[in-house]
C-alpha positions in Angstrom: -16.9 3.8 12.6 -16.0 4.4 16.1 -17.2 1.3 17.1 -14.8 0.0 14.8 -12.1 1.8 16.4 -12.4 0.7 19.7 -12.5 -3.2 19.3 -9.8 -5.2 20.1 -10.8 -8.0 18.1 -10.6 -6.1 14.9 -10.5 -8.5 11.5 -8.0 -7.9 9.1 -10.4 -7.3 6.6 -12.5 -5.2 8.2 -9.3 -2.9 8.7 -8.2 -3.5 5.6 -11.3 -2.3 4.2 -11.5 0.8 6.2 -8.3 1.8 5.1 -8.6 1.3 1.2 -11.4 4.0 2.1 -9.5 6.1 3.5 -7.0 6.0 0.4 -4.7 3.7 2.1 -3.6 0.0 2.1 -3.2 -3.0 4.3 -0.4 -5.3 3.8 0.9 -8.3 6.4 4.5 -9.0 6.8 5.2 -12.6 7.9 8.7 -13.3 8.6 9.8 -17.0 8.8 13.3 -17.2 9.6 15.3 -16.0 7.2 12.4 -15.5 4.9 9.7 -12.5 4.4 6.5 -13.0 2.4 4.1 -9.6 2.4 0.5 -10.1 1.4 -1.6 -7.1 0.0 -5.4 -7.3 2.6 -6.3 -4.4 0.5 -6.9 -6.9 -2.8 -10.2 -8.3 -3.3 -10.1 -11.9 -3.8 -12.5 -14.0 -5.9 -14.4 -16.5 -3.0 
């Protein structure tokens, strides 16, 4: 893991991975103008 932690070139699933293991969970806030959509990393999707 502490590879992990030291790359700057970290996916957003791998750290949203790592932290639903740690008991946590990854969201993304995009705001676009006067709108926000958040997205929940931590969900698994069906690929």
């Amino acid at each position: 893991m502490s590879q992990t932690e030291r790359r700057t070139d970290l996916r957003l699933s791998t750290l949203a991975e790592y932290l639903t293991a740690l008991g946590g969970r990854a969201e993304l806030t995009i705001t676009v103008g006067e709108n926000t959509y958040t997205y929940d990393l931590s969900e698994k999707e069906s690929r």
